[in-house]
C-alpha positions as CSV (number, residue, x, y, z in Angstrom):
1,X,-87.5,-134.9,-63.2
2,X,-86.1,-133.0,-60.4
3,X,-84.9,-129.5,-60.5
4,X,-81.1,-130.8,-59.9
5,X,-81.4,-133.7,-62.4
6,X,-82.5,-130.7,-64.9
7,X,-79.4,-128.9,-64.1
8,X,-77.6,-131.3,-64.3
9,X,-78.6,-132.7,-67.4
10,X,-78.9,-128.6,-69.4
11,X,-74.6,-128.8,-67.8
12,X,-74.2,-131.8,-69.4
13,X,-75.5,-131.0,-72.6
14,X,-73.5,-127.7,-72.4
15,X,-70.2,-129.6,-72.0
16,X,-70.4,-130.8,-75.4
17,X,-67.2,-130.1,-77.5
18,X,-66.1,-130.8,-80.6
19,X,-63.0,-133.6,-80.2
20,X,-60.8,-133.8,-83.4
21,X,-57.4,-135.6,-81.6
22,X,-57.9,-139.3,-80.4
23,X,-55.8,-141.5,-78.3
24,X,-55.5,-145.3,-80.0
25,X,-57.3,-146.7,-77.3
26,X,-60.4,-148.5,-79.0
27,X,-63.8,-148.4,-77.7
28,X,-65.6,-151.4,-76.4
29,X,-68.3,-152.9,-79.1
30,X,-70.8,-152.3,-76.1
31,X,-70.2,-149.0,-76.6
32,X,-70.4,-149.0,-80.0
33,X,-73.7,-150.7,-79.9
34,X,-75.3,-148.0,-77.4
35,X,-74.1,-145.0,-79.5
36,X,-75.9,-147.1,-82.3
37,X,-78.7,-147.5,-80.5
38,X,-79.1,-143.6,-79.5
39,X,-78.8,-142.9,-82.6
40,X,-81.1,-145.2,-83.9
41,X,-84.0,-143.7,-81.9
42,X,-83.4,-140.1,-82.8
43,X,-86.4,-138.5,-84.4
44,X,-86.9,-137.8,-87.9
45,X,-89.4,-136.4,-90.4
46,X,-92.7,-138.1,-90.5
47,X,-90.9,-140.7,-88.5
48,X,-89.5,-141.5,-92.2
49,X,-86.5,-143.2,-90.7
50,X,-84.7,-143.0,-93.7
51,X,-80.7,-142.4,-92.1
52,X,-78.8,-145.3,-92.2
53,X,-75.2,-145.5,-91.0
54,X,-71.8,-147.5,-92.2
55,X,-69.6,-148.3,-88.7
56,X,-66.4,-147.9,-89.7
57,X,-63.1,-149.1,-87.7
58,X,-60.4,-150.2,-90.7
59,X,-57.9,-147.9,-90.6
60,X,-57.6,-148.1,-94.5
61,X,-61.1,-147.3,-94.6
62,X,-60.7,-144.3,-92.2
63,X,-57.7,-143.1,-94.2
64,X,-60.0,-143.0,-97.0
65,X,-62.6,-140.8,-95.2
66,X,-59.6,-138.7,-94.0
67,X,-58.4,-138.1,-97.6
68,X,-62.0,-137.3,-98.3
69,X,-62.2,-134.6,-95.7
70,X,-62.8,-135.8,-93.0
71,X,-59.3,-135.2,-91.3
72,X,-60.3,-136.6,-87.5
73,X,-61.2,-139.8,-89.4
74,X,-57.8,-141.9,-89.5
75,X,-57.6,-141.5,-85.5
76,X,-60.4,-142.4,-84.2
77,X,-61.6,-145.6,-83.1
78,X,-64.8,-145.3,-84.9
79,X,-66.3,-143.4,-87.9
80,X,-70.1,-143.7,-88.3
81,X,-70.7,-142.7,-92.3
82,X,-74.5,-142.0,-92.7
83,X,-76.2,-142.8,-95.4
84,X,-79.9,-141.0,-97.0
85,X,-81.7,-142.2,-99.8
86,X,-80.5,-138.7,-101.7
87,X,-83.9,-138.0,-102.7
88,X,-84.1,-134.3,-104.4
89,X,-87.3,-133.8,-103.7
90,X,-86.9,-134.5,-99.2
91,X,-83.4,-132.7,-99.5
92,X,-84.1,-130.2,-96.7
93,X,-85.4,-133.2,-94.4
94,X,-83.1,-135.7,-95.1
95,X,-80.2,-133.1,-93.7
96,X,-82.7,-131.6,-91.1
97,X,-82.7,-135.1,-89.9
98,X,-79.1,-136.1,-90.3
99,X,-78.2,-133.3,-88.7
100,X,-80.4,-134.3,-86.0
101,X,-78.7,-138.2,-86.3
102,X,-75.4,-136.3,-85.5
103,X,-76.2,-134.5,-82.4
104,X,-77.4,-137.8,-80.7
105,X,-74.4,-139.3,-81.9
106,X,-72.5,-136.9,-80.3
107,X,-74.3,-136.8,-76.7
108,X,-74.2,-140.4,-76.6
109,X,-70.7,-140.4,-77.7
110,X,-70.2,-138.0,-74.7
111,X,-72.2,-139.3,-71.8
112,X,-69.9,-142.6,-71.9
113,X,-67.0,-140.3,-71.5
114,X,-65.8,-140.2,-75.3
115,X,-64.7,-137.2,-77.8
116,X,-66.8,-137.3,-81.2
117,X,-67.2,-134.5,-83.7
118,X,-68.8,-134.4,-87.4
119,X,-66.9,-133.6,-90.2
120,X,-67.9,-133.5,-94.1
121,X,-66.7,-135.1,-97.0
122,X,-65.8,-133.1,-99.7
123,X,-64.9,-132.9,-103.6
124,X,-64.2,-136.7,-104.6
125,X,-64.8,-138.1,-100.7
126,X,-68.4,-138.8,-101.0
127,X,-67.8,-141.4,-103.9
128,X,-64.8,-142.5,-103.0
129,X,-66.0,-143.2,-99.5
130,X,-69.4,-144.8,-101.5
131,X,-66.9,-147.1,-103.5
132,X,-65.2,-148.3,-100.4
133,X,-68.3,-148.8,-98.2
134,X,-70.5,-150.6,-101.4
135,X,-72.8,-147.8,-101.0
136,X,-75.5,-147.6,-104.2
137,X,-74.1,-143.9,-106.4
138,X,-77.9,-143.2,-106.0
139,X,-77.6,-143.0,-102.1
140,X,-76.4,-139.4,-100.5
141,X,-73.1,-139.7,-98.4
142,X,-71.7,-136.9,-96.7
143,X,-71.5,-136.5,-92.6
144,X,-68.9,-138.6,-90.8
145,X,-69.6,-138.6,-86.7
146,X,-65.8,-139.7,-85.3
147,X,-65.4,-141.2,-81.8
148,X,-62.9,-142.1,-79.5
149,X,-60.6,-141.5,-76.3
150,X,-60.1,-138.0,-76.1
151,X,-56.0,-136.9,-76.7
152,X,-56.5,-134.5,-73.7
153,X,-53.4,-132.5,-74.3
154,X,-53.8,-131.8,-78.1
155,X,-57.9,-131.4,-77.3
156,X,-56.7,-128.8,-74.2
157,X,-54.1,-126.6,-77.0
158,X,-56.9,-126.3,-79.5
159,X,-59.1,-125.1,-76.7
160,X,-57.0,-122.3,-75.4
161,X,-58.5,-120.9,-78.9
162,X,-59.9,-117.1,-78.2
163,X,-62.3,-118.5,-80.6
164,X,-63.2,-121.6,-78.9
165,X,-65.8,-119.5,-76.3
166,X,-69.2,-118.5,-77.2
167,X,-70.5,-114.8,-78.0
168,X,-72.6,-113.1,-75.7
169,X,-76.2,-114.1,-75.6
170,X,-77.3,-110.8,-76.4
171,X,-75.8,-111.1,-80.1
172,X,-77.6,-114.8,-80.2
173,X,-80.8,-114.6,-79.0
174,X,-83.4,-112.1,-80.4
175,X,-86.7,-111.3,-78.1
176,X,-90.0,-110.9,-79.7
177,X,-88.4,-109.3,-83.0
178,X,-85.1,-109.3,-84.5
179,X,-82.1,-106.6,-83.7
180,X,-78.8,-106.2,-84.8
């Protein structure tokens, strides 16, 4: 990999922002199936493998995962639910690795020119949304990855958000020893 490529690729990863407001254009099942396909090759714990994902495009069903908490849900063209096996005892890896699962979601999501963001569902949402999808009660349910056309102008007035920068990198990164 070349120096530019590098630099190229570290901007790229930068540009990644959270999209909450979709157009109604849908995205191409092609798409659909790379973003699938990223994600399916993301790593995982032991190379357990144990995130599995719901693709969801029925608006009633997206409504649902709205009402659930997931409020970009209902516009988008596509909600990916995932799905661990909720196992106690591998709690810590299941959501190191989902959280993981997201992130690729995202990029992909990204480098074919889409928004995407993760939201969580909350109170009643993760059984409701299990009831809806067939998902087993054992099963944990809780990150929603949303994708589709960015709504530039409603994505530009969120960003003009004093909070949507970054702090300084002296207040995020610590050398050698921690300092506040």
């Amino acid at each position: 990999m070349t120096v530019e490529t590098s630099s190229q690729l570290v901007e790229f990863l930068r540009s990644l922002r959270a999209v909450r407001e979709y157009t109604p254009e849908p995205v191409s099942d092609d798409v659909v199936q790379d973003i699938i396909e990223v994600g399916r090759w993301s790593g995982s714990a032991s190379n357990n493998q144990w995130a599995e994902l719901v693709v969801v495009t029925d608006p009633a069903v997206k409504q649902l995962i709205t009402d659930g908490g997931v409020r970009a849900a209902a516009g988008s063209a596509v909600s990916f639910v995932i799905v661990t096996p909720g196992d106690a005892e591998r709690h810590d890896l299941e959501v190191l690795d989902e959280g993981r699962l997201v992130e690729r979601f995202l990029l992909a999501a990204s480098a074919h020119g889409l928004g995407a963001n993760i939201g969580t569902l909350e109170a009643e949402g993760p059984a409701t949304v299990k009831r809806a999808l067939g998902i087993p009660d054992a099963r944990r349910v809780w990150s929603v990855v949303t994708v589709g056309h960015t709504d530039q102008a409603a994505f530009a007035a969120r960003t003009r958000n004093p909070r949507a920068g970054r702090k300084p990198v002296l207040e995020f990164a610590h050398w050698e020893r921690y300092a506040s």
